[in-house]
C-alpha positions as CSV (number, residue, x, y, z in Angstrom):
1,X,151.9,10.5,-15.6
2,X,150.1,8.3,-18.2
3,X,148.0,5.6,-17.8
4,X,148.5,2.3,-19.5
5,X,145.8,3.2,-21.7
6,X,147.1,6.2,-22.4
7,X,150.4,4.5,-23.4
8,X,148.6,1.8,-25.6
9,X,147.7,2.2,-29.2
10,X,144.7,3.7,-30.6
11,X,143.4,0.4,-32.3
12,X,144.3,-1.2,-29.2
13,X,141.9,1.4,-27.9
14,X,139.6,1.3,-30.0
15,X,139.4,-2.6,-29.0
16,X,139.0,-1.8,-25.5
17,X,136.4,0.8,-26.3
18,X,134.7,-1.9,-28.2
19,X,134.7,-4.8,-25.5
20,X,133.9,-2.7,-23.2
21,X,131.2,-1.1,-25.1
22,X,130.1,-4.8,-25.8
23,X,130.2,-5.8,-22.2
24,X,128.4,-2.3,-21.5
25,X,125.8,-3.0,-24.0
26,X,124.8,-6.7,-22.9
27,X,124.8,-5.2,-18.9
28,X,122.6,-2.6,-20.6
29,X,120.5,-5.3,-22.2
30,X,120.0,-7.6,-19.2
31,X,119.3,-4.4,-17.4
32,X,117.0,-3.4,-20.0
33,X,115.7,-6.8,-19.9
34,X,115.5,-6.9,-16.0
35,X,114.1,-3.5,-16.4
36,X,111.6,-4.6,-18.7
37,X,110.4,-7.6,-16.7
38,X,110.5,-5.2,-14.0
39,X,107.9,-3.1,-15.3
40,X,106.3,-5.5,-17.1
41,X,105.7,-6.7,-13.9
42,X,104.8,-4.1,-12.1
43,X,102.5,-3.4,-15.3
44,X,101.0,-6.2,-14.5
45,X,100.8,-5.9,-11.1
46,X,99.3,-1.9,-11.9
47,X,96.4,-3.3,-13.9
48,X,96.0,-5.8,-11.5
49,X,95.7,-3.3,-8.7
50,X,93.6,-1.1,-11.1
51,X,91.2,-3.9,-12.1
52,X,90.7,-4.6,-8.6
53,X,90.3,-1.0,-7.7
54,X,87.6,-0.5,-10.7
55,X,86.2,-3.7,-9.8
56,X,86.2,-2.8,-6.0
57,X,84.9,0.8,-7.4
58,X,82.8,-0.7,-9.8
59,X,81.2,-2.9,-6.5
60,X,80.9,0.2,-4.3
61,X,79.2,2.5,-7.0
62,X,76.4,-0.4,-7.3
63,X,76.0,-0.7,-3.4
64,X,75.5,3.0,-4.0
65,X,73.3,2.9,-6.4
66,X,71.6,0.0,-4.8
67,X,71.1,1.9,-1.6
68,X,70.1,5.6,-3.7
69,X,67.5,3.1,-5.4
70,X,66.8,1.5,-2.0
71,X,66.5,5.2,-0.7
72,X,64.9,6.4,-3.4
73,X,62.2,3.5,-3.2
74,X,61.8,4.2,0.5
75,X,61.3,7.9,-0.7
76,X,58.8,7.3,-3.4
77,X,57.0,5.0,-1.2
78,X,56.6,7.2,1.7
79,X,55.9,10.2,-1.1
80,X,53.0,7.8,-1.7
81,X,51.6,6.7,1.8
82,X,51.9,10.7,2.1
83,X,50.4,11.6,-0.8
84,X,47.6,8.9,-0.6
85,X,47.1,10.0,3.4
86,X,46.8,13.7,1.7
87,X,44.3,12.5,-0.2
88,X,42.3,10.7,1.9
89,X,42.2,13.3,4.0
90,X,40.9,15.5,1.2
91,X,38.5,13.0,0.6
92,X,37.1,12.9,3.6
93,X,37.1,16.4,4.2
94,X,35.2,16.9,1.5
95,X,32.9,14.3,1.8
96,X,32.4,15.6,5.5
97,X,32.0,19.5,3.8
98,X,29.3,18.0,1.7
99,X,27.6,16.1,4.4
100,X,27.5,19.6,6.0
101,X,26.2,21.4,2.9
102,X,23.3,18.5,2.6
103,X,22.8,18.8,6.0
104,X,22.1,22.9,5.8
105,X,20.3,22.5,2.5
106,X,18.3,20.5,3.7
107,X,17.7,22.2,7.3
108,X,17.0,25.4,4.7
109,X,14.2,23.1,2.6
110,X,12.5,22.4,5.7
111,X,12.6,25.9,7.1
112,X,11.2,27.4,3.9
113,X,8.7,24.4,3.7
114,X,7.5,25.7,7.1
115,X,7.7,28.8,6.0
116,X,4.7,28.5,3.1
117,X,3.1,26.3,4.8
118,X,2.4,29.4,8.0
119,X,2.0,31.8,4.7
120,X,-0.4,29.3,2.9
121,X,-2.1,28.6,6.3
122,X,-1.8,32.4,7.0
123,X,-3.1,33.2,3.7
124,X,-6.2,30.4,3.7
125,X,-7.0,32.0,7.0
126,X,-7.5,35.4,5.9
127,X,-9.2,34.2,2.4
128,X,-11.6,32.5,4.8
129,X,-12.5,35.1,7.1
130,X,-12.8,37.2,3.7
131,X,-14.9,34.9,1.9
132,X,-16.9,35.0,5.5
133,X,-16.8,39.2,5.6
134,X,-18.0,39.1,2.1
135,X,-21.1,36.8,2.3
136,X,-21.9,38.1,5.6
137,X,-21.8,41.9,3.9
138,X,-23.7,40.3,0.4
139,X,-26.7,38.6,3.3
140,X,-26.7,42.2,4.8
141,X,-26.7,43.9,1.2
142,X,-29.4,41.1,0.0
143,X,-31.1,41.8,3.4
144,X,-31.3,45.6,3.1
145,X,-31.8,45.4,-1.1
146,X,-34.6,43.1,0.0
147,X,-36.0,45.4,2.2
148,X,-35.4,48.3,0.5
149,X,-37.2,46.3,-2.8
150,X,-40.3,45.8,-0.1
151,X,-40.3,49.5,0.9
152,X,-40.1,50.8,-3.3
153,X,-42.7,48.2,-4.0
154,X,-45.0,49.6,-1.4
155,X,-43.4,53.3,-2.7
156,X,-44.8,52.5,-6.7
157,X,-47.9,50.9,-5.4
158,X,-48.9,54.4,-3.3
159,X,-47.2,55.8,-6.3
160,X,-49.6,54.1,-9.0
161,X,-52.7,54.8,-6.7
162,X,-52.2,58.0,-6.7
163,X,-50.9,58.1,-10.4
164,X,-54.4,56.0,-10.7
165,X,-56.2,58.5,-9.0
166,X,-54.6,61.7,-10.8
167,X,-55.2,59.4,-14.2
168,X,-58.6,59.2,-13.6
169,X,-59.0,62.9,-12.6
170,X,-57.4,64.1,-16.0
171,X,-59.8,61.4,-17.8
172,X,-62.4,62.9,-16.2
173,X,-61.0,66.8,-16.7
174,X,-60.1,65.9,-20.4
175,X,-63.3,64.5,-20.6
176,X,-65.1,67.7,-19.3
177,X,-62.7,69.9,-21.5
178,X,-63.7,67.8,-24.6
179,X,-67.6,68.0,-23.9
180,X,-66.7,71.9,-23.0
181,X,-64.5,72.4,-26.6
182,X,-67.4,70.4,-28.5
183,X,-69.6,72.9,-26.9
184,X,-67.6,75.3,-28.1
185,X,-66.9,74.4,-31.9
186,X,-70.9,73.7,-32.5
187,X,-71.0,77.8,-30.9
188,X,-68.0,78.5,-33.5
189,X,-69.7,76.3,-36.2
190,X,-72.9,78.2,-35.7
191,X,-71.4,81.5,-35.8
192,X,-69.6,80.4,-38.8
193,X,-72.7,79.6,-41.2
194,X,-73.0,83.3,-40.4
195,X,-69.9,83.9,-42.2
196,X,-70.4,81.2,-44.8
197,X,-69.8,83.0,-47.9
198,X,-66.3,84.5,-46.2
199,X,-64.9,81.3,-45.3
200,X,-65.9,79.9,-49.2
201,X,-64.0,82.9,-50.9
202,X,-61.2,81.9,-48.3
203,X,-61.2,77.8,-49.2
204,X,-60.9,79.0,-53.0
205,X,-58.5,81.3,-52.8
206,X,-56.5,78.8,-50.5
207,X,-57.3,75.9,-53.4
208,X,-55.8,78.5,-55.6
209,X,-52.4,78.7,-53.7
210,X,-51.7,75.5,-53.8
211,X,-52.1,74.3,-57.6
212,X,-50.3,77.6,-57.9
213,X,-47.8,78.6,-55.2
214,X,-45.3,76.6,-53.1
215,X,-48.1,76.8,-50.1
216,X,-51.0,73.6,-49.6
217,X,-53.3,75.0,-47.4
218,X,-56.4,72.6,-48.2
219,X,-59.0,73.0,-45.9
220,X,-61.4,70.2,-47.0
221,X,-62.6,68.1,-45.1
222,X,-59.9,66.1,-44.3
223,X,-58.4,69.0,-42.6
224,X,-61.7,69.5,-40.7
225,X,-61.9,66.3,-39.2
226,X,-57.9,66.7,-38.3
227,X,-58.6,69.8,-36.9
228,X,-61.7,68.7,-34.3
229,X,-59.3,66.1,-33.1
230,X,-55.7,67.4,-33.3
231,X,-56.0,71.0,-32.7
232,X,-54.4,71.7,-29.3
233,X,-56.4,74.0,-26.9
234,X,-54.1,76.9,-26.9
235,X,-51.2,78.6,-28.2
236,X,-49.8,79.9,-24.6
237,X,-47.1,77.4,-22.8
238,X,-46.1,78.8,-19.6
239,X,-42.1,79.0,-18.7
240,X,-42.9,76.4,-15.9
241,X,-44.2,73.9,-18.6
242,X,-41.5,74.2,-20.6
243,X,-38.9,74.0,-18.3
244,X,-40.6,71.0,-16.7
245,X,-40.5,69.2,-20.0
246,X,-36.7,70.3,-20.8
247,X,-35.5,68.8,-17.4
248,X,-37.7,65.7,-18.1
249,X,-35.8,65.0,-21.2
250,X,-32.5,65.5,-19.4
251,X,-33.3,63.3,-17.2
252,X,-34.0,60.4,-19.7
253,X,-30.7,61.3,-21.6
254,X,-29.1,60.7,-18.0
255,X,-30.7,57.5,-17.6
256,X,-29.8,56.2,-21.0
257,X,-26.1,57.5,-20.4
258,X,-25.8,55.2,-17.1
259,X,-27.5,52.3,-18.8
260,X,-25.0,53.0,-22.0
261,X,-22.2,52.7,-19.7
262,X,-23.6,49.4,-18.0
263,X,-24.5,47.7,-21.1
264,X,-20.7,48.7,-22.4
265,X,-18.8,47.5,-19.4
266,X,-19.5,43.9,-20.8
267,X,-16.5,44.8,-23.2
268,X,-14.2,44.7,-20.1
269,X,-15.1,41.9,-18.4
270,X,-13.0,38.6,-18.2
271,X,-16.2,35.8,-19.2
272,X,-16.1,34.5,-22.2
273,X,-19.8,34.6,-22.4
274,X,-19.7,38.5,-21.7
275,X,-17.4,38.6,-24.4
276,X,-19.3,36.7,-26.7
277,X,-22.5,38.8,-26.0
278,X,-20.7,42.1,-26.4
279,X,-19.4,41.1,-29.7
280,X,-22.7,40.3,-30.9
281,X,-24.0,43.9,-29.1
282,X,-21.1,45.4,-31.3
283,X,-22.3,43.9,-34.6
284,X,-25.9,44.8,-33.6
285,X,-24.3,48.5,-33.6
286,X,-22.3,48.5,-36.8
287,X,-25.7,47.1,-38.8
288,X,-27.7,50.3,-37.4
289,X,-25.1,52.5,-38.5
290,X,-24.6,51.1,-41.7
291,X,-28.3,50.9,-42.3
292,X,-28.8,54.0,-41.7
293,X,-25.8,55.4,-43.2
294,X,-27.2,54.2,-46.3
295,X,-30.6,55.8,-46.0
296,X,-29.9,57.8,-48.4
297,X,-28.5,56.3,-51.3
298,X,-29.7,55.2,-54.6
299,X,-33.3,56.5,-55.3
300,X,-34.7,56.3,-52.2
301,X,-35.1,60.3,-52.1
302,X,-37.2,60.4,-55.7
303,X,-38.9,57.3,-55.1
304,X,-39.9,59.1,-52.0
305,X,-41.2,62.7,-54.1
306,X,-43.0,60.2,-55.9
307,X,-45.2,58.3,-53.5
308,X,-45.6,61.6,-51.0
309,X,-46.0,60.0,-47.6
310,X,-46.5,56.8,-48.5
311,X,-43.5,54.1,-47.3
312,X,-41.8,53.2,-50.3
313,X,-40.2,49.9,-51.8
314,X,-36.8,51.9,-51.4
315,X,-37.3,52.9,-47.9
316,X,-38.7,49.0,-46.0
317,X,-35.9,47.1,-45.9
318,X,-33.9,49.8,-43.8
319,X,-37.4,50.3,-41.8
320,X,-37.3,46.0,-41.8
321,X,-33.3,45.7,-40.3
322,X,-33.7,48.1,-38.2
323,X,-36.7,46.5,-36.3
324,X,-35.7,43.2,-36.5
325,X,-32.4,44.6,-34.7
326,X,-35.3,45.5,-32.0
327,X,-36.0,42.3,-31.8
328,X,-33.5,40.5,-31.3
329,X,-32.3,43.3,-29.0
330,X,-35.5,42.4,-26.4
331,X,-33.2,39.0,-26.0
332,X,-29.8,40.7,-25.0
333,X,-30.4,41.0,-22.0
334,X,-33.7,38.6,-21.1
335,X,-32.9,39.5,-17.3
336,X,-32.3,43.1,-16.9
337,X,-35.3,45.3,-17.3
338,X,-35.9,48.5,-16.3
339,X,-39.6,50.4,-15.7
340,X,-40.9,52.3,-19.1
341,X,-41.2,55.1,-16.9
342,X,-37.4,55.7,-16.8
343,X,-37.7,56.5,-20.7
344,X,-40.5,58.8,-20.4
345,X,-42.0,62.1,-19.7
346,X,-45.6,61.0,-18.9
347,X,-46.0,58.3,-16.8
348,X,-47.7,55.3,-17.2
349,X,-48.7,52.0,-15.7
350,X,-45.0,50.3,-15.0
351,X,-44.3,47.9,-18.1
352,X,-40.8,46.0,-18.0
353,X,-38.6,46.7,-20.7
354,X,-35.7,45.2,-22.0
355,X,-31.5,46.7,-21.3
356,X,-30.6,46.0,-24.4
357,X,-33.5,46.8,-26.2
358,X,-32.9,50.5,-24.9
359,X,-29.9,50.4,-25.6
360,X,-30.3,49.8,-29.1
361,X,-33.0,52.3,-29.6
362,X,-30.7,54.7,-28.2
363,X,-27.9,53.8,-30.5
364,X,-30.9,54.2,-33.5
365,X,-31.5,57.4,-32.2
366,X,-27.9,58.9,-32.1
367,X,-27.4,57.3,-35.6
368,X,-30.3,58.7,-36.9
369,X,-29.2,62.4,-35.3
370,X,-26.0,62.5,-36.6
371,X,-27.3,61.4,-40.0
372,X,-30.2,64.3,-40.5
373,X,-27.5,66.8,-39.2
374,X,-25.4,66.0,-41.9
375,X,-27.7,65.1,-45.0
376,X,-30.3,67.7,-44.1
377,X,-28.5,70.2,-43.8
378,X,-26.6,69.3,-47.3
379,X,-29.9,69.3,-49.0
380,X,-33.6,70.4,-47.6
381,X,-35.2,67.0,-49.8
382,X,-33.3,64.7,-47.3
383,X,-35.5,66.1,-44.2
384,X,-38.8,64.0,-45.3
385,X,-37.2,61.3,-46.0
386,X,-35.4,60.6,-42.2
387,X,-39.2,62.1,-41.0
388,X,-40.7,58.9,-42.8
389,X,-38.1,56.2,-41.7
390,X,-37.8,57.9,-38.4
391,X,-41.7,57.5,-37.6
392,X,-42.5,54.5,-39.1
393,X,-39.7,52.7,-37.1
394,X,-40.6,54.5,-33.8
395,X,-44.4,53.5,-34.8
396,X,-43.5,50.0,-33.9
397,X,-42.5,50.4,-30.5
398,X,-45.7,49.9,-29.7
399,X,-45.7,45.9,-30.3
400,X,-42.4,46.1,-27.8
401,X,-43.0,48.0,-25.0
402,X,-46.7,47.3,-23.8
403,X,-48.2,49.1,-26.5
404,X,-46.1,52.4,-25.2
405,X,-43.6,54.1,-28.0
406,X,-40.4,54.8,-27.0
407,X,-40.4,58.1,-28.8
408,X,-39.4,60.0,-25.7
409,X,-35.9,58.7,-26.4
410,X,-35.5,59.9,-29.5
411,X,-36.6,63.3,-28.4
412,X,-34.7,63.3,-25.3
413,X,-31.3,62.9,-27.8
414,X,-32.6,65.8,-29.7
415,X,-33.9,67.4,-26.8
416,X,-29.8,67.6,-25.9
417,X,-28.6,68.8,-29.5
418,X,-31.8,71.8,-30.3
419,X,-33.4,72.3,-26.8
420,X,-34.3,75.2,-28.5
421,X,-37.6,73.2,-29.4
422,X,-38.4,72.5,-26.2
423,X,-38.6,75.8,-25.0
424,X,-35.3,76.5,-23.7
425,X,-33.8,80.0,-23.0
426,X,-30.7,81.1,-22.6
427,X,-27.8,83.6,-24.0
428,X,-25.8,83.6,-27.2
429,X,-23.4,85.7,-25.1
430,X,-20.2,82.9,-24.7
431,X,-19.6,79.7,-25.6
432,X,-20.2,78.3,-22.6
433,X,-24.2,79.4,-22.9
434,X,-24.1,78.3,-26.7
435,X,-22.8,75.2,-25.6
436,X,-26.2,74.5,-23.6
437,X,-28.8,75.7,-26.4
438,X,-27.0,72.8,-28.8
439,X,-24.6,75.2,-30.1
440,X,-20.4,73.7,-29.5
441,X,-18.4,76.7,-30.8
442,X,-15.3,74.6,-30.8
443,X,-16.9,73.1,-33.4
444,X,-19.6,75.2,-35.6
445,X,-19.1,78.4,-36.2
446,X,-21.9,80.5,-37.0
447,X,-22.0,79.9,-40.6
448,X,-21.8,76.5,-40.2
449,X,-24.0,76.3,-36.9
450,X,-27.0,78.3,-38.5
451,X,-27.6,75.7,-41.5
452,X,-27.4,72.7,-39.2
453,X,-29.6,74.0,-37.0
454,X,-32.5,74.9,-39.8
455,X,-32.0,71.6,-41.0
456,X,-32.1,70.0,-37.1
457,X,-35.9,72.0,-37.0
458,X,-36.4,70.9,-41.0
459,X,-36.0,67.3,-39.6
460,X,-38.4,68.1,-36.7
461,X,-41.2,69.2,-38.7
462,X,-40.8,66.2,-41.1
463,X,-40.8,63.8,-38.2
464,X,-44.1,65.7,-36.1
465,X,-45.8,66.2,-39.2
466,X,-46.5,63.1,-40.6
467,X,-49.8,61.6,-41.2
468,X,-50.9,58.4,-39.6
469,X,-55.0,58.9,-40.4
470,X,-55.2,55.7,-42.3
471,X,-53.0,53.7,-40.4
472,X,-55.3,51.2,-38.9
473,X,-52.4,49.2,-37.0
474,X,-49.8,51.6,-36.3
475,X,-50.0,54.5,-33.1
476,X,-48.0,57.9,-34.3
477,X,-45.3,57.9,-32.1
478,X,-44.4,61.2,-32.7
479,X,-48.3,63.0,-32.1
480,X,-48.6,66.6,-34.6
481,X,-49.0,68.1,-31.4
482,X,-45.4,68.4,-30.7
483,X,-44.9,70.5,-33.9
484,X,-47.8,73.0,-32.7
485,X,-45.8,73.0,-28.8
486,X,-42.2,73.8,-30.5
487,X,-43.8,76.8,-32.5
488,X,-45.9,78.1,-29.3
489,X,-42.9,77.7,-27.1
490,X,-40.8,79.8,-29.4
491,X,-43.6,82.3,-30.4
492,X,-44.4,82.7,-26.6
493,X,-40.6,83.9,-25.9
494,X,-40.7,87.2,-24.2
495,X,-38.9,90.1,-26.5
496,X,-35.9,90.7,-24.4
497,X,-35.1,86.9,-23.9
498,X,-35.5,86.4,-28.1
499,X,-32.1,84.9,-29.5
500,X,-31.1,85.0,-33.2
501,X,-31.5,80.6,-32.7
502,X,-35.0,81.6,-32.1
503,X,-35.5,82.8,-35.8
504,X,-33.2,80.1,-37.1
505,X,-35.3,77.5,-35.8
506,X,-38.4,78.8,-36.7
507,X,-37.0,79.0,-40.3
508,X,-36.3,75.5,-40.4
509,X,-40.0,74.6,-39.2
510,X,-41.4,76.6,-41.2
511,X,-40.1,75.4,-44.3
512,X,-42.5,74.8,-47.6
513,X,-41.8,71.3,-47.7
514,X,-44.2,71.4,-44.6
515,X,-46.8,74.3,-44.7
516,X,-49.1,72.3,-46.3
517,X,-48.7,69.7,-44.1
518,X,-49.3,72.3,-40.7
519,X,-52.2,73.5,-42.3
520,X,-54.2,70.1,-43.4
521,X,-54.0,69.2,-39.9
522,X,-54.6,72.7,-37.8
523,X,-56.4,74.3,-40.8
524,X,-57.1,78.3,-40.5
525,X,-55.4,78.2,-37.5
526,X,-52.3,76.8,-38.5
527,X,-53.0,80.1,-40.8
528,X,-53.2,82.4,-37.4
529,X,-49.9,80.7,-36.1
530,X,-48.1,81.6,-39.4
531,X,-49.2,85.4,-39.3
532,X,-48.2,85.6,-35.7
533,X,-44.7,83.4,-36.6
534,X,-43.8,85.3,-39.9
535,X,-45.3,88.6,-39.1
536,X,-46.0,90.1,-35.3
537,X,-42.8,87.9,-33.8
538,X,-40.1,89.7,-36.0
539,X,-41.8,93.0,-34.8
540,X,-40.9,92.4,-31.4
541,X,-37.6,91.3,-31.6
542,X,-34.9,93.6,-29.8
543,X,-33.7,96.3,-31.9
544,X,-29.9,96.3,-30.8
545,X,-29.1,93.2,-32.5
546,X,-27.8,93.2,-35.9
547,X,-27.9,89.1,-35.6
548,X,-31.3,89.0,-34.6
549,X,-32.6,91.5,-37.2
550,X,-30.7,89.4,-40.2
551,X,-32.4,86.5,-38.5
552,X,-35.9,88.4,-38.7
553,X,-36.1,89.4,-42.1
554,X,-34.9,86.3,-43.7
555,X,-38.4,85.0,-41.8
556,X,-40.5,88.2,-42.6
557,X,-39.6,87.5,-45.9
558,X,-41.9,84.6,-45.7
559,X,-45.1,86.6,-45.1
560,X,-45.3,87.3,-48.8
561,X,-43.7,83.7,-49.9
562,X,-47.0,82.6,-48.5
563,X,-49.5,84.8,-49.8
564,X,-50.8,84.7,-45.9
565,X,-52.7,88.2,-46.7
566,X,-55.1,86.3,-49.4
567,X,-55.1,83.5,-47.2
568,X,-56.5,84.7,-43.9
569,X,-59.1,87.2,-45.7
């Protein structure tokens, strides 16, 4: 079955649809309306709830973030109090660890205050009982020194009695032995008017000789009155003598080595005025040995050929330096003295002589040595002209030491370096016995020791030869005499203990330069000695010796050089 609608037409439908489409539409609109103000309202109502929730969230998130602040305040604050309590205890731990430290620093100050003050106390104490030891020991040393200087002063004045007494005994031997050799030579001189017309063929033929020959053997009468007064009284020196004399002159040389070494330990002392003397001692010493270094230079050696014996121009102002150097060495030492005696082989009365002077004259003496065996060895002309400085400066000791030369000094030094001179003996078998006649073979050998030693004994002779007749203010410090001993001590040498430095020495000695010199002051019998030196001396030499025998023929060689057959006729 159909329904009405079904049965109606389609516009009539269509009309329906429409109205009821309309009235569907505006129930669709009010509900759309209704619906609208529905959610318009609960829109509203949503944001109104949401603004209250944001604003209620909004209120809750700035009690939150009022109470973190709160919180964090709180926290901060007590971060603080903690951190300023930390501190504070810091603080005041470290001011208490610093209290402390003052507190053992200073418990340490004191301690080691204590300390040096027991050491300083300590050490006062024992500087004290030093200082007390040491003047206790100096009162005992200045006690005993005192006693000691009584008991020596009693010693020298027993000493110079008896040296008194033994004086006056030789005075009164010499004194019999001159009245007893005057009795003698008027006896000789008696006997020789006997001979008178022998001994005037024998003066002529020696006048001859020397305007002719190399030899002066004037026997005028100049050499006459030389000879009554300088002759010695025999040619014979016994081993004892000689040896007595050789250990005499060691001895000096030891004294002057000690007093060397005290005068020269000034250099090592801490005064100023030790220093300042020892510099002026050391400028003293370089003027010597410069002076005397320069001995021989310019025309001193010519100007010397010239005027013979005679000081020359050339020659006083090294004699003038070197004695005002004396001088002003007798001030050196104003205080320290020593007795003459120590500085020489024959005693005398005790004279007090200056350290320093010594000293200097010693220092002369070595500088004068070590020249002559260096220039006179280089050229024989040199020997004469050390001889004449040598003995005019040594002639004026005499002003400075009591009126006593201090020769003995400058023989002691060469005494040391040709001891063959003063009689010693010995072997030319090793160096060690070479070494005590003079002769260092770590040094010479024997071409070069040979020469120095004939110009050593050249030296000699020009020193012990010289001539002091006429010298009306000087003393000879070195007496002729000592020439005469050297030649007797060698010519006296038994034949087997003869060494090759025997002829060597002899060679130098008897060199021409000085003949003539030997024989104006011993006369004929500086003729006898030249015989027995040049002639019977070489005969007894030892045969087994090809040194020796070189030696002896170079001085037999001399016998003819002199003419000594003509001149002892």
């Amino acid at each position: 079955m159909s329904s009405p609608s079904a049965r109606s037409s389609p516009f009539r439908r269509r009309a329906n649809v429409y109205h009821r489409q309309s009235q569907n539409e505006a129930r669709s609109a009010q509900l759309i309306e209704e619906l609208s103000q529905l959610w318009r309202d609960d829109d509203r109502s949503f944001n109104r709830r949401l603004d209250e929730e944001l604003r209620a969230q909004q209120q809750r998130h700035d009690e939150a973030l009022e109470r973190a602040h709160a919180h964090h305040d709180a926290v901060r604050r007590s971060a603080e109090n903690t951190y300023e309590a930390i501190l504070l205890q810091q603080e005041q731990a470290r001011l208490a660890r610093e209290a402390e430290e003052r507190r053992w620093l200073e418990e340490q100050r004191r301690r080691l205050e204590q300390e040096r003050e027991a050491q300083r106390r300590q050490q006062e104490e024992q500087r004290r009982r030093a200082e007390e030891e040491e003047r206790q020991r100096r009162e005992q040393a200045e006690r005993e020194q005192q006693a000691a200087a009584e008991r020596e002063a009693v010693r020298k004045q027993q000493q110079e009695a008896t040296r008194a007494r033994e004086q006056q005994a030789a005075y009164e031997k010499a004194a019999r032995e001159k009245e007893e050799s005057d009795k003698k030579a008027r006896e000789e001189a008696a006997a020789a008017q006997a001979q008178q017309q022998k001994q005037s063929q024998a003066a002529s033929q020696a006048t001859n000789s020397q305007t002719a020959g190399p030899l002066d053997i004037s026997t005028g009468p100049a050499a006459v009155s030389t000879l009554s007064t300088a002759a010695p009284r025999a040619l014979v020196s016994s081993i004892q003598d000689r040896m007595r004399v050789h250990e005499e002159y060691l001895r000096i040389h030891r004294r002057l080595k000690v007093l060397r070494q005290e005068v020269d330990s000034l250099k090592n002392s801490n005064g100023p005025e030790q220093q300042r003397m020892y510099a002026q001692l050391r400028e003293k010493r370089a003027i010597i040995t410069r002076t005397v270094g320069q001995l021989l230079k310019g025309d001193s050696v010519q100007t010397k050929k010239n005027n013979g014996d005679k000081v020359s121009t050339a020659f006083r102002p090294t004699i003038r330096v070197i004695k005002e150097t004396w001088q002003w060495a007798q001030s050196f030492f104003p205080n320290e003295v020593i007795d003459i005696n120590e500085v020489r082989v024959e005693p005398v009365p005790p004279v007090p002589v200056a350290k320093g002077f010594v000293y200097i004259v010693n220092h002369t003496t070595k500088a004068i040595i070590k020249q002559m065996s260096i220039d006179a060895v280089a050229d024989p002309k040199y020997a004469d002209v050390i001889g004449i400085v040598t003995a005019q400066v040594f002639s004026g000791t005499t002003q400075l030491s009591g009126g006593h030369a201090m020769s003995d000094i400058f023989l002691a030094k060469f005494n040391k370096v040709h001891p063959i001179l003063f009689g010693k003996l010995g072997s030319e078998k090793n160096a060690a016995a070479l070494k005590e006649l003079g002769w260092d073979t770590s040094q010479f050998s024997k071409d070069q020791a040979f020469p120095r030693f004939v110009g050593m004994s050249r030296c000699f002779a020009a020193i012990t030869l010289r001539d002091f007749s006429r010298a009306q203010k000087q003393v000879n410090p070195f007496p002729n005499r000592l020439f005469w001993e050297a030649v007797a001590r060698i010519l006296n040498t038994p034949s087997q203990d003869q060494m090759a430095l025997h002829y060597v020495t002899l060679q130098g000695l008897l060199d021409p330069e000085y003949i003539g010199k030997f024989i104006r002051h011993y006369g004929n019998m500086a003729l006898a000695v030249l015989r027995v030196a040049v002639k019977d001396f070489p005969e007894r030499r030892p045969q087994d010796n090809n040194t020796i025998r070189q030696q002896a023929q170079a001085l037999t060689s001399f016998y003819d050089r002199y003419e000594l057959d003509q001149a002892l006729d």
